[in-house]
C-alpha positions as CSV (number, residue, x, y, z in Angstrom):
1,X,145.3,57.9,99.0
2,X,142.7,59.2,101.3
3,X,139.2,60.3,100.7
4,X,138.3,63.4,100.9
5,X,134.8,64.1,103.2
6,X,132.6,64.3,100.5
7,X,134.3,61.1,98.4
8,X,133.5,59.2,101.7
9,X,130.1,60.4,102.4
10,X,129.1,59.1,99.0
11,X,130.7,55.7,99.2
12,X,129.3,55.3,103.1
13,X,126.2,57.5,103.8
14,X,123.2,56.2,102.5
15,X,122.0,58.3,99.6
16,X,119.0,60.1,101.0
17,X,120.3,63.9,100.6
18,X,121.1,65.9,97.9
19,X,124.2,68.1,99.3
20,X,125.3,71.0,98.5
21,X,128.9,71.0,97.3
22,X,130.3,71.9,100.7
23,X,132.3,70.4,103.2
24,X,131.6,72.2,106.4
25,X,134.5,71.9,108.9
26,X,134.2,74.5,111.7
27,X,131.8,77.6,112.3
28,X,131.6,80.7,114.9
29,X,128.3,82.3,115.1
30,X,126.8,82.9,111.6
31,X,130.2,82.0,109.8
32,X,130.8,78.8,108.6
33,X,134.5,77.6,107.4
34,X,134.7,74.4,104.4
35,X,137.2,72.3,103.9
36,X,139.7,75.0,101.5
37,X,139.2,77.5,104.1
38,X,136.2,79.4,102.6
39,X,134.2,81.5,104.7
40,X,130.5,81.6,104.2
41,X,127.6,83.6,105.9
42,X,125.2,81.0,106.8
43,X,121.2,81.8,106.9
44,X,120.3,78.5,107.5
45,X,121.3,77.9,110.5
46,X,121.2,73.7,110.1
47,X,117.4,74.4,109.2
48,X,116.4,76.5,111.6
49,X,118.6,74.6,114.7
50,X,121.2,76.3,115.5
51,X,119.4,79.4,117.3
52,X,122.5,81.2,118.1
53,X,125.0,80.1,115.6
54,X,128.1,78.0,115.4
55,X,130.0,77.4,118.7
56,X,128.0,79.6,121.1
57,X,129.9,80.3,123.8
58,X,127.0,80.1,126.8
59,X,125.6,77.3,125.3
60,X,128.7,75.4,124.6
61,X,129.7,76.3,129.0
62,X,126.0,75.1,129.9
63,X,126.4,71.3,127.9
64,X,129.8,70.7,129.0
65,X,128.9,71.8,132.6
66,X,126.1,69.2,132.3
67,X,128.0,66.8,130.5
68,X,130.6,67.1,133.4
69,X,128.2,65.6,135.9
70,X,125.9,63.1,133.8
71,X,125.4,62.8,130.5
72,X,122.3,60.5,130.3
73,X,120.3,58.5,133.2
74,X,117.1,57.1,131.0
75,X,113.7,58.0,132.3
76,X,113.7,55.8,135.1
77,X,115.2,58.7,137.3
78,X,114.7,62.7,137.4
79,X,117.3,65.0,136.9
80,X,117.2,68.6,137.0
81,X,117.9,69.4,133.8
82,X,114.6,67.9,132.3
83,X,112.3,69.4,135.0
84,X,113.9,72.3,135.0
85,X,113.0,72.9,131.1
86,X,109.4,71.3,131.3
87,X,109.0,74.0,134.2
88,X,110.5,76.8,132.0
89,X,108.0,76.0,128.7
90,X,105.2,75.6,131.0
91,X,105.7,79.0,132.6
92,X,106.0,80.7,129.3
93,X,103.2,79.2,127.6
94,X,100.7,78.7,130.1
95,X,100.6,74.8,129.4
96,X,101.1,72.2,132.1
97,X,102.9,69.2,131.4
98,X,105.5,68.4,129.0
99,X,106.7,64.8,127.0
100,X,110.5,65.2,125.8
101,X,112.0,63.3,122.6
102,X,114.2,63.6,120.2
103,X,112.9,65.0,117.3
104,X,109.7,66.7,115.7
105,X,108.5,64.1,113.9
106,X,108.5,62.1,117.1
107,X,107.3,65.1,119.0
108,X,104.2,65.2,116.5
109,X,103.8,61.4,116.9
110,X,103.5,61.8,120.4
111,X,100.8,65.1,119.7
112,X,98.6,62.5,117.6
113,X,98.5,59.5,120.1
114,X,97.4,62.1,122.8
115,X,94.4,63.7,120.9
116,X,93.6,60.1,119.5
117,X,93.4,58.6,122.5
118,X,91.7,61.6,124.0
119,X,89.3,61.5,121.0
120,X,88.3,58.1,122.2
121,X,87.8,59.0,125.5
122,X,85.7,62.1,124.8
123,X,83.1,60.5,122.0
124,X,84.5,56.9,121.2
125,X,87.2,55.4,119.2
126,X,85.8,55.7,116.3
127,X,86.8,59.6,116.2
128,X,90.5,59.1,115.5
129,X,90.8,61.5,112.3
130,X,93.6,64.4,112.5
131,X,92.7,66.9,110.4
132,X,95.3,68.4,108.8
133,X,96.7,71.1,105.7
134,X,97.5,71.0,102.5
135,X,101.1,72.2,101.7
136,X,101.8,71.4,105.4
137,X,105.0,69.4,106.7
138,X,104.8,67.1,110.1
139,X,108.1,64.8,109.7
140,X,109.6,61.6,108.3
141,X,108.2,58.5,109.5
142,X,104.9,56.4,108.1
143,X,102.5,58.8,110.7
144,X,104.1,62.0,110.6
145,X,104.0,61.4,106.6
146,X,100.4,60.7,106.4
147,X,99.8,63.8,108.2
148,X,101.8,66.0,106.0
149,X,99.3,67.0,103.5
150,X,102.3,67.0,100.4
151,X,101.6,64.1,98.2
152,X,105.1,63.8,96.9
153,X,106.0,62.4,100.4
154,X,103.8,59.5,100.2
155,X,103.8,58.0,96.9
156,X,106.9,55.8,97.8
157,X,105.9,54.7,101.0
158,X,102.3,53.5,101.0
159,X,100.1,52.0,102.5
160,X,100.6,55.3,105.2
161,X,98.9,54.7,109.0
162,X,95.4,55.7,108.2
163,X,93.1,59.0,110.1
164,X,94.1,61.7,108.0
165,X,92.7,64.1,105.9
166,X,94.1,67.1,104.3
167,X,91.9,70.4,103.9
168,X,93.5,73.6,101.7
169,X,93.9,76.3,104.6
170,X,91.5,79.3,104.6
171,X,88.6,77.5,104.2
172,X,86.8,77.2,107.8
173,X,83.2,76.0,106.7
174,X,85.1,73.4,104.9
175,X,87.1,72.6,107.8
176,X,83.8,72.2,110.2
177,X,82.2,70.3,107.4
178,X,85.5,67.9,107.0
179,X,85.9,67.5,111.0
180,X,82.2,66.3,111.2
181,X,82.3,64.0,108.5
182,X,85.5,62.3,109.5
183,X,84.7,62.0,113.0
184,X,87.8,63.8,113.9
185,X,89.7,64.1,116.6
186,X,92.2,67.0,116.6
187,X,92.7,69.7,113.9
188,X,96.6,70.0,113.0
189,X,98.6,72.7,111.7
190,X,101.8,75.2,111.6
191,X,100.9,78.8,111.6
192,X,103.8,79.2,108.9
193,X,104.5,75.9,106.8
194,X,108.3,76.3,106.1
195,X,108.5,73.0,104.1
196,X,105.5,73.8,102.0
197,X,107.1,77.3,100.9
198,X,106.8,79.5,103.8
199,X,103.4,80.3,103.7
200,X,101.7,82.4,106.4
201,X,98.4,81.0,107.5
202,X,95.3,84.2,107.5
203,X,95.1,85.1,111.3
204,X,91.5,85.0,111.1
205,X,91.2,81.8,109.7
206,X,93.4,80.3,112.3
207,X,91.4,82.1,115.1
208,X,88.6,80.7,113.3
209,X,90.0,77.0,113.7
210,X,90.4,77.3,117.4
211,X,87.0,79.1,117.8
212,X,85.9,75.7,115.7
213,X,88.4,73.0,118.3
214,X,86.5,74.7,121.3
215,X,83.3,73.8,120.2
216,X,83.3,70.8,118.6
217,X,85.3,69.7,121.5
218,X,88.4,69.0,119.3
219,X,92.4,68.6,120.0
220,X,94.3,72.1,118.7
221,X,98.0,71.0,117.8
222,X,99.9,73.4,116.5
223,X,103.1,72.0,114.9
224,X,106.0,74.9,116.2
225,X,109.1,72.7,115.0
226,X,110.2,75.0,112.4
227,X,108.3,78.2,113.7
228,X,109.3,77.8,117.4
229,X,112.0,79.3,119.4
230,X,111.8,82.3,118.7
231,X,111.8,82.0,115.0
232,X,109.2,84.4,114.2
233,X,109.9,87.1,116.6
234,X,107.6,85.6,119.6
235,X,108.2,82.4,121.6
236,X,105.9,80.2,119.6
237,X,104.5,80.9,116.3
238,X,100.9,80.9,117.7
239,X,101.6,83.7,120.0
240,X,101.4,86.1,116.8
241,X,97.9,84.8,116.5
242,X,96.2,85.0,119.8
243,X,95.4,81.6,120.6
244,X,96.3,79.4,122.4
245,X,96.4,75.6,121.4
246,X,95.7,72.3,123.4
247,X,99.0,70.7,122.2
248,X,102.2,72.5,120.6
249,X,105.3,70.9,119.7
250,X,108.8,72.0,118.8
251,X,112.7,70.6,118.2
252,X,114.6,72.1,115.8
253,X,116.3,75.4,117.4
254,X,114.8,74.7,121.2
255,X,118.6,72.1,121.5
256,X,120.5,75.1,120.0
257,X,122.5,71.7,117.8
258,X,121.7,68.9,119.9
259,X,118.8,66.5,119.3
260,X,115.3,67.6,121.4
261,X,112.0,67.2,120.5
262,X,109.0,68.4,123.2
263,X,105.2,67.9,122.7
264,X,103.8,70.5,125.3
265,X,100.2,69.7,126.7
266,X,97.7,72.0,127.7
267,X,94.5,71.7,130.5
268,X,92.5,69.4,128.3
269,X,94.8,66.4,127.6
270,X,98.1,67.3,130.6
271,X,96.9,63.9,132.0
272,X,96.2,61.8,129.0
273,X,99.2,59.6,129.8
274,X,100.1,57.3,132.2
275,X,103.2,55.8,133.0
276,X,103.8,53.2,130.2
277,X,101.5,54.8,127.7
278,X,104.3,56.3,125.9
279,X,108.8,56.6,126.1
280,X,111.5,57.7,124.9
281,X,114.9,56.6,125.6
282,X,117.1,59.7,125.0
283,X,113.9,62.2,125.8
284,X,114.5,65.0,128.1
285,X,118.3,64.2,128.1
286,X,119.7,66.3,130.4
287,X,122.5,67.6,127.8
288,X,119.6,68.5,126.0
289,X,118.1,69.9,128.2
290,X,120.9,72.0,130.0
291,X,121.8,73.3,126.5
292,X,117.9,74.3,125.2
293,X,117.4,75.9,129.0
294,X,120.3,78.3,128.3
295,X,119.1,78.9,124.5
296,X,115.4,79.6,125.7
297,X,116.3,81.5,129.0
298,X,118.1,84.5,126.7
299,X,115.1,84.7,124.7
300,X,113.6,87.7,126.6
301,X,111.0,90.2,124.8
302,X,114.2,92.7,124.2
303,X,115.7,89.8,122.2
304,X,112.7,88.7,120.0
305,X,111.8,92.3,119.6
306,X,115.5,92.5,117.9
307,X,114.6,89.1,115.7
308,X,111.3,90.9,114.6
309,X,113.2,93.8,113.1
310,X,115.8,91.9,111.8
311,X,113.1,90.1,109.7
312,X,111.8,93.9,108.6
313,X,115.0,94.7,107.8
314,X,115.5,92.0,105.5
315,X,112.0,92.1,103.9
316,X,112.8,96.1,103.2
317,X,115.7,95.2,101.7
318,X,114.4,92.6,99.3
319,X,110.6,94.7,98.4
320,X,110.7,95.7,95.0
321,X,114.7,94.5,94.3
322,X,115.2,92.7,90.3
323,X,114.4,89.1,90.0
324,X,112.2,88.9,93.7
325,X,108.2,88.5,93.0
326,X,107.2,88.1,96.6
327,X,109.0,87.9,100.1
328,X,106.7,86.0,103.0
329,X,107.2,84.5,106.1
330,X,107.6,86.8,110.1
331,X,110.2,87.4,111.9
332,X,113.5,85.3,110.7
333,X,111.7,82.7,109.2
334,X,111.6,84.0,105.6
335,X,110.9,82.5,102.0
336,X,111.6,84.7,99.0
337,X,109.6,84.0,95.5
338,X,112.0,84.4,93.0
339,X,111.8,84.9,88.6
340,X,115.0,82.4,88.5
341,X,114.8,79.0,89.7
342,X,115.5,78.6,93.8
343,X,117.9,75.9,93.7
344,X,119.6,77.7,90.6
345,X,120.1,80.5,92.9
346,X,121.2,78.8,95.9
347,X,124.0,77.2,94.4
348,X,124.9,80.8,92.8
349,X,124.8,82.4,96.2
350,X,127.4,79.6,97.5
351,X,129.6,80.3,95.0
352,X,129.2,84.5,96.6
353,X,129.9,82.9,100.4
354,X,125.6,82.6,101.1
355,X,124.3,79.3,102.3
356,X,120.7,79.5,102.2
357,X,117.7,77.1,102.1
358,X,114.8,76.4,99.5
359,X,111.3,75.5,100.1
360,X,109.5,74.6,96.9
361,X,109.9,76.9,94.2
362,X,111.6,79.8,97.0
363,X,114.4,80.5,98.3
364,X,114.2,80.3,102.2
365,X,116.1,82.0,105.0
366,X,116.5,80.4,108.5
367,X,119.8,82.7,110.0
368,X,120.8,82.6,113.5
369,X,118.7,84.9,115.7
370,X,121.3,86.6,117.3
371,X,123.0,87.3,113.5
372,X,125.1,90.7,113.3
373,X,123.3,93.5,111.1
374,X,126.0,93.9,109.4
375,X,126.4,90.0,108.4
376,X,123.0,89.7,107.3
377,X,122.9,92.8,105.3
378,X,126.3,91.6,103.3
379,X,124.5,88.5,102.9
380,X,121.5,89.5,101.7
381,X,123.1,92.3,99.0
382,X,124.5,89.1,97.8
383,X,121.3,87.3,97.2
384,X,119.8,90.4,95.5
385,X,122.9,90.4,93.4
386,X,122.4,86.9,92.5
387,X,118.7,87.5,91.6
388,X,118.5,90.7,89.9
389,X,121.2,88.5,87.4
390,X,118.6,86.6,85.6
391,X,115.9,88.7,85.8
């Protein structure tokens, strides 16, 4: 007898996720189809990846084009895809140069060895400390997890690579005092951590921190894997703020479903690397690449104006509703506090045709941008449904 998709997961896949109970077998925009042939309405996207839903039909014409003519060359050659994408962030951002990977923890890996190594340049290499925040989220490997400033990701993996300090956000004396102390070399944050429970970061104290970068002469990154792309109803996640930071990275939704990873490098630090310095064997892949140019290019101002309301419309429709204590997040990046336990009510909502996320103790929505009105509003009656059961 054969094994069904889950049966075989279990017996082959190393145990590392806790699934839901679904067995996702096709999808078309923000409507998934399992295994039995039930239909859900998905808000979360593959966390946050899949900008335009399942099985887009521009996207899927641009990577097939591309994979028509080459699908991979390695770094040792250019191809237009690649340039064509590191000239399209640049232009948008007013950065200058751009590193491609494959993911964001190895985008942020490549973000920390540029301000260290411009930290030693600047005032020796003894100022190799990242500052960094508490709640926040910067990936999966031994560096990314010593600058995520959770402490459940590190108890079973120590000793972590050491130059990192966590600070709790909103604080900006501390932060100075911290910076000075450590002899550090960059300050390191997301404007919204989505891992840490979608919390929005206090404008002012963000200004504060780059007013602070400037003039202690320190590295700026802001982490945009989870907030860039249009996610929060601008480009980048820092654009709602009005700075502008020395580094910024992004993945996650920038492939639209394929692996890509970009750590974009402003005036201070566009030449810190020279050939050798750092690689990546699949970075800037030119399926990648041809597939995040066509997601990015359609993300005009009339677009993420449309994301921006959507997110109103869903925060109107959760305000005040049975079982919800707080709603947070911008845009279509969006974490609900809720009276019943998240993951209680996740599973519930699969059970009404919802997939949804959780980030601590919320619930957390991550939909396609380009999601119907009349999809998401279905969807979220259900989760209100689901909440105001308990409550």
């Amino acid at each position: 007898m054969s094994m069904t998709i889950t049966e075989k997961d279990k017996k082959y896949v190393a145990s590392t996720y806790a699934r839901f109970p679904v067995e996702i077998v096709s999808g078309k925009g923000s409507v998934a189809t399992d295994s039995s042939g039930k239909e859900y309405i998905d808000l979360g996207s593959g966390i946050g990846v899949t900008a335009f839903g399942y099985s887009d039909d521009l996207w899927i014409k641009a990577v097939t084009d591309q994979l028509g003519k080459v699908q991979h060359t390695s770094n040792l050659y250019y191809t237009d895809p690649c340039a064509s994408l590191a000239e399209f962030l640049c232009e948008r951002t007013s950065m200058e140069k751009v590193f491609f990977s494959n993911s964001g923890a190895e985008a942020n890996e490549t973000a920390i060895k540029a301000a260290r190594r411009y930290g030693a340049e600047k005032k020796g290499e003894d100022h190799f400390t990242v500052v960094t925040m508490e709640k926040s989220f910067h990936g999966r490997t031994l560096t990314t997890l010593a600058a995520t400033g959770q402490e459940a990701f590190h108890r079973l993996f120590r000793p972590l690579t050491p130059g990192f300090v966590s600070v709790a956000p909103g604080d900006a004396e501390n932060l100075l005092k911290v910076c000075r102390e450590e002899k550090a070399c960059a300050v390191m944050l997301e404007v919204i951590q989505g891992e840490g429970g979608v919390n929005v970061l206090d404008k002012d104290y963000v200004r504060t921190v780059s007013d602070i970068c400037q003039k202690e002469d320190l590295i700026l990154i802001i982490d945009e894997i989870q907030t860039g792309n249009g996610r929060t109803g601008q480009l980048y996640g820092y654009m709602n703020y009005g700075i502008k930071p020395d580094i910024f990275t992004t993945a996650k939704g920038i492939g639209g479903g394929l692996p890509l990873g970009a750590t974009v490098l402003g005036e201070k630090v566009k030449d810190i690397f020279s050939p050798g310095d750092n690689g990546s064997t699949f970075g800037g892949n030119p399926v990648c690449c041809a597939g995040a140019l066509n997601i990015l290019s359609r993300m005009d101002e009339q677009f993420l104006s449309e994301v921006r309301r959507k997110g109103d419309l869903v925060k109107d429709m959760l305000s005040g509703k049975s079982g919800v204590l707080s709603v947070s997040g911008m845009g279509l990046m969006i974490g609900i506090e809720t009276v019943r336990p998240a993951a209680e009510a996740a599973r519930e909502c699969i059970k009404e045709g919802v997939l949804l996320l959780t980030a601590k103790e919320k619930l957390r929505l991550l939909p396609a941008l380009n999601i119907p009105d009349e999809q998401l509003i279905w969807a979220v009656e259900k989760i209100i449904k689901v909440l105001g059961q308990e409550a």
